[in-house]
C-alpha positions as CSV (number, residue, x, y, z in Angstrom):
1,X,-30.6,69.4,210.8
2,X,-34.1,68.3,209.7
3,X,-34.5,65.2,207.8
4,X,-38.0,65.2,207.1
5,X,-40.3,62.2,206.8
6,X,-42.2,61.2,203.8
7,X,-44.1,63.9,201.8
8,X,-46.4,65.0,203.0
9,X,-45.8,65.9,206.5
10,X,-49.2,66.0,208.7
11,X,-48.6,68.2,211.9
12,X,-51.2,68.1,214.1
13,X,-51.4,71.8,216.0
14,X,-52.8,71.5,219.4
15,X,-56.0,73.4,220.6
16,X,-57.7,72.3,223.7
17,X,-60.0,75.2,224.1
18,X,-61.6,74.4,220.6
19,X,-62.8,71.0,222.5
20,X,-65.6,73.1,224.4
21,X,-66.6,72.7,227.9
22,X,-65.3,68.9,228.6
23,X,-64.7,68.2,232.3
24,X,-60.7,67.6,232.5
25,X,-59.8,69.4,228.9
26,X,-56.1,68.3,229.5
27,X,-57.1,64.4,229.9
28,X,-59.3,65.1,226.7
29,X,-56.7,66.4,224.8
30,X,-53.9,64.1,226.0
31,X,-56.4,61.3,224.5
32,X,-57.0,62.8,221.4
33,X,-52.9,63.7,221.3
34,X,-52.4,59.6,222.0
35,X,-55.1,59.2,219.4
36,X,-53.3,61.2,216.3
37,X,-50.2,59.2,217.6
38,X,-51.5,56.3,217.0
39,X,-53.3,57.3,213.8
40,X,-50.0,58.0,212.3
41,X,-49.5,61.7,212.3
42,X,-45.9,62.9,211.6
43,X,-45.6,65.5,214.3
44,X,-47.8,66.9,216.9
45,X,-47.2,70.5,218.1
46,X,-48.1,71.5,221.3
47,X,-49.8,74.5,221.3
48,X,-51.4,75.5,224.5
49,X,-50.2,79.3,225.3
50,X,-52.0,79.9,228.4
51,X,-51.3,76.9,230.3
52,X,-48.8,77.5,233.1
53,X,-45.2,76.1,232.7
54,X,-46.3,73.2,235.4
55,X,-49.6,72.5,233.5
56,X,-47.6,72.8,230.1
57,X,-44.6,70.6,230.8
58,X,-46.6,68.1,232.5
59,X,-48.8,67.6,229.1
60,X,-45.7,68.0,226.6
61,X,-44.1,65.6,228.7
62,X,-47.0,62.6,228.7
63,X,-47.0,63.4,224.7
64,X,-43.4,62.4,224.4
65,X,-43.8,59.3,226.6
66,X,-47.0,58.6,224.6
67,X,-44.8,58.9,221.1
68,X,-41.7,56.9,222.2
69,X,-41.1,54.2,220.4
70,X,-43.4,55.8,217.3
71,X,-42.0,57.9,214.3
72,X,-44.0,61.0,215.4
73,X,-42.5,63.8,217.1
74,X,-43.5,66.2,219.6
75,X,-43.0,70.1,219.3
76,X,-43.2,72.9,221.7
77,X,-44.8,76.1,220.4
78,X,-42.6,79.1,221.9
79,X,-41.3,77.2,225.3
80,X,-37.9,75.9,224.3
81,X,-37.4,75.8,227.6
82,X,-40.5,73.5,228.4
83,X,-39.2,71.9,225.5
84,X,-35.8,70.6,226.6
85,X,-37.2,69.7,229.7
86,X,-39.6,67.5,228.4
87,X,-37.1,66.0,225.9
88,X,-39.3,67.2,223.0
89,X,-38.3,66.6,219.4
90,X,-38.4,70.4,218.9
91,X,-39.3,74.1,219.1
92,X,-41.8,75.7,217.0
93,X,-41.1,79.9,217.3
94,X,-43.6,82.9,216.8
95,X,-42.0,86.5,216.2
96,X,-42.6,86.9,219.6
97,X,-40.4,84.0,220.6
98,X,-36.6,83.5,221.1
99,X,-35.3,84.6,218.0
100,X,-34.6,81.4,215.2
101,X,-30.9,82.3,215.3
102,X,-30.2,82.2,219.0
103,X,-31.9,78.7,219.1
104,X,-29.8,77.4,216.1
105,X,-26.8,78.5,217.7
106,X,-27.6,76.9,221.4
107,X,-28.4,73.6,219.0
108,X,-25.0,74.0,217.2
109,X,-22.8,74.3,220.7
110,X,-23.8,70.8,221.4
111,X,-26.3,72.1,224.5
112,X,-29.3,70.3,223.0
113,X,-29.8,66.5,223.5
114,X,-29.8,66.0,219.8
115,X,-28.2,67.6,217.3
116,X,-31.8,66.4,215.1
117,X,-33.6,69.0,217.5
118,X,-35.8,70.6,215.6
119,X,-36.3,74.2,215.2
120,X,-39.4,75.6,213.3
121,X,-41.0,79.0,212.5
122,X,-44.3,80.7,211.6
123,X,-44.2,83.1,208.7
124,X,-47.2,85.4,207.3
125,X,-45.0,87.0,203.9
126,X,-42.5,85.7,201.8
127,X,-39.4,88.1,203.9
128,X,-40.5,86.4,207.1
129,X,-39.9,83.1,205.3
130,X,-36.6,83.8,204.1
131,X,-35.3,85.3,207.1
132,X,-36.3,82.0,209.1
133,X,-34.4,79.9,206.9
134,X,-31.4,82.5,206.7
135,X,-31.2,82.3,210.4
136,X,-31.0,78.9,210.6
137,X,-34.9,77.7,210.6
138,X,-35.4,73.6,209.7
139,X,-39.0,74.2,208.3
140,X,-41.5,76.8,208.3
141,X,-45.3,76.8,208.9
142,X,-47.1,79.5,206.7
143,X,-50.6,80.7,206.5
144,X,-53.3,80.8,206.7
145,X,-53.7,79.7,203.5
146,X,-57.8,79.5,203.4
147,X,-60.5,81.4,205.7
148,X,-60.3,79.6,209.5
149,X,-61.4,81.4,212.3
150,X,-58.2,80.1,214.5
151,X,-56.2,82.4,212.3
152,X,-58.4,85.6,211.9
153,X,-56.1,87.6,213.7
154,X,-53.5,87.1,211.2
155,X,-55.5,88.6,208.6
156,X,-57.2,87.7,205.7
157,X,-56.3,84.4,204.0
158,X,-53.3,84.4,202.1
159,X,-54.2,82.2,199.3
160,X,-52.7,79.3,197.2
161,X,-50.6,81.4,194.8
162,X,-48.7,83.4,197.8
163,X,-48.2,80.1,199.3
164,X,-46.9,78.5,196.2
165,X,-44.1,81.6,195.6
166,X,-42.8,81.4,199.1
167,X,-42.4,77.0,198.0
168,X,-40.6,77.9,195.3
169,X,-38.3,80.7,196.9
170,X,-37.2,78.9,199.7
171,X,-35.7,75.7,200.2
172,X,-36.8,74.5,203.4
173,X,-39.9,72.8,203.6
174,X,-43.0,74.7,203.8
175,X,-46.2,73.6,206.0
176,X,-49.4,75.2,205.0
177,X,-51.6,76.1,207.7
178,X,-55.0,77.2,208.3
179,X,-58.9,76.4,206.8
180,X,-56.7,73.1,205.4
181,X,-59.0,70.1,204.7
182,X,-59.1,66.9,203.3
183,X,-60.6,68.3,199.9
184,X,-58.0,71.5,199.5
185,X,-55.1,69.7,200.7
186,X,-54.4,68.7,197.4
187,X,-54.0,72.4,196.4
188,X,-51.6,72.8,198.9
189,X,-49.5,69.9,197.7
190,X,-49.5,71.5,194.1
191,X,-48.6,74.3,195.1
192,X,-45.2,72.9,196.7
193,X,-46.4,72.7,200.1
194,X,-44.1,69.7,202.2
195,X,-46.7,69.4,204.4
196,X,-50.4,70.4,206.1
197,X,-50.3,71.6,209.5
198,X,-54.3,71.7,211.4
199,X,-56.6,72.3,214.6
200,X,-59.2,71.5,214.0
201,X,-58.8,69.0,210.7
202,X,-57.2,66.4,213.2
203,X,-58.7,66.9,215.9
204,X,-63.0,67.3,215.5
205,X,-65.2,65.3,214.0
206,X,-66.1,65.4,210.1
207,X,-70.2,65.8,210.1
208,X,-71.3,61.8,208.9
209,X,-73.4,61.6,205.6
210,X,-75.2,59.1,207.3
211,X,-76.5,61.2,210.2
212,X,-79.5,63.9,210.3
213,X,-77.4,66.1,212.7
214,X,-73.7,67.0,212.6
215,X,-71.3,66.3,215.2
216,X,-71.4,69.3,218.5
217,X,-68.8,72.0,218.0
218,X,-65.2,70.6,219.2
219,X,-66.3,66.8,219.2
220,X,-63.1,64.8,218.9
221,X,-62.8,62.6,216.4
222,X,-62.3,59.0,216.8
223,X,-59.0,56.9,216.1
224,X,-60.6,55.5,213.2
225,X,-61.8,58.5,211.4
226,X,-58.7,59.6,212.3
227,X,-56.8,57.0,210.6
228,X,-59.2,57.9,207.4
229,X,-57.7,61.6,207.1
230,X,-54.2,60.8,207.9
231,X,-54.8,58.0,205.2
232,X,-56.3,60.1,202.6
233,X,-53.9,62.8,203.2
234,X,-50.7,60.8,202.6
235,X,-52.0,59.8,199.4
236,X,-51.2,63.7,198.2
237,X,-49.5,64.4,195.2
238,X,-47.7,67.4,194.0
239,X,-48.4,67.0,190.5
């Protein structure tokens, strides 16, 4: 069963092929995944869908060595299998994944290594929400909330009023995701939002007042500005 950490959650959603052309994108992204753990980030979601299962588990696996010992957790998205073997915190499940129910009730026959292994789900309409949490969901991650490219195939944005019904209809918490930031995050948190789940808001590089020229497309940012974000972002309010 989830016991969440402080409101607001920050999940940090994995996307390696947003970081451009670098020469070893796995050892880039393992960096910047060391990076948000050491920035503070609540949970980091491994997201990498076209990675083999030897590529995948070999990264979810450095990220759970990289958090032990650190009160952020790792996620798989969609491999439960990769998962387990990695000794992940949790699952995060599409509605192309194993079904919510069938993982809840492999958690609840005391197969899992924890009986705190999480099991989350992504939800585009209020009925996909309350079916996650009827079959057994610990969170859910809805969206996208504002314009984002990463989510265009999902439609177009589903705004800060849908995303304040489903907070209010359902009692498990409620991530918002996509075309979040540091300045609409605060909608978000009024709306009832438990959280903000991001790409690209954790992992590149704000432009700098200071310079002429904004950062190149994908740039990661650094621990510091990194601590900034997760900084400002805790300081959310729902009121």
């Amino acid at each position: 069963m989830l016991t969440p950490p402080d409101f607001p959650i920050l999940c940090y959603v994995t996307g390696r092929k947003a970081l451009g052309l670098a020469p070893d994108p796995l050892a880039q992204l393992l960096a910047i995944i060391r990076r948000a753990i050491e920035a503070g980030v609540d949970w980091i979601q491994i997201r990498e869908k076209d990675l083999s299962g030897r590529e995948l588990i070999h990264l979810a696996r450095e990220a759970v060595a990289a958090a032990s010992g650190t009160p952020t957790k790792i996620l798989v998205n969609d491999r439960l299998d990769v998962a387990v073997a990695a000794h992940a915190a949790g699952v995060h499940l599409g509605a192309e994944s194993v079904p919510v129910r069938a993982v809840k009730e492999w958690r609840e026959s005391g197969a899992a290594s924890t009986s705190n292994f999480l099991v989350g789900a992504s939800c585009h309409s209020l009925q996909q929400a309350q079916s996650a949490e009827l079959d057994g969901a610990d969170y859910v991650i809805f969206g996208p909330v504002f314009e984002t490219p990463s989510k265009a195939s999902f439609g177009p944005p589903q705004g800060i009023e849908r995303l304040h019904e489903i907070c209010g209809q359902i009692k498990i918490p409620v991530l918002a995701i996509g075309g979040v930031s540091p300045t609409n995050a605060s909608e978000c948190a009024r709306a009832g939002a438990a959280g903000i789940a991001a790409i690209r808001m954790f992992q590149e590089a704000r432009n700098d007042p200071q310079s002429p020229e904004p950062p190149a497309s994908g740039t990661p940012r650094d621990e510091d500005d990194l601590r900034r974000v997760i900084n400002q972002l805790k300081s959310l309010k729902r009121t």
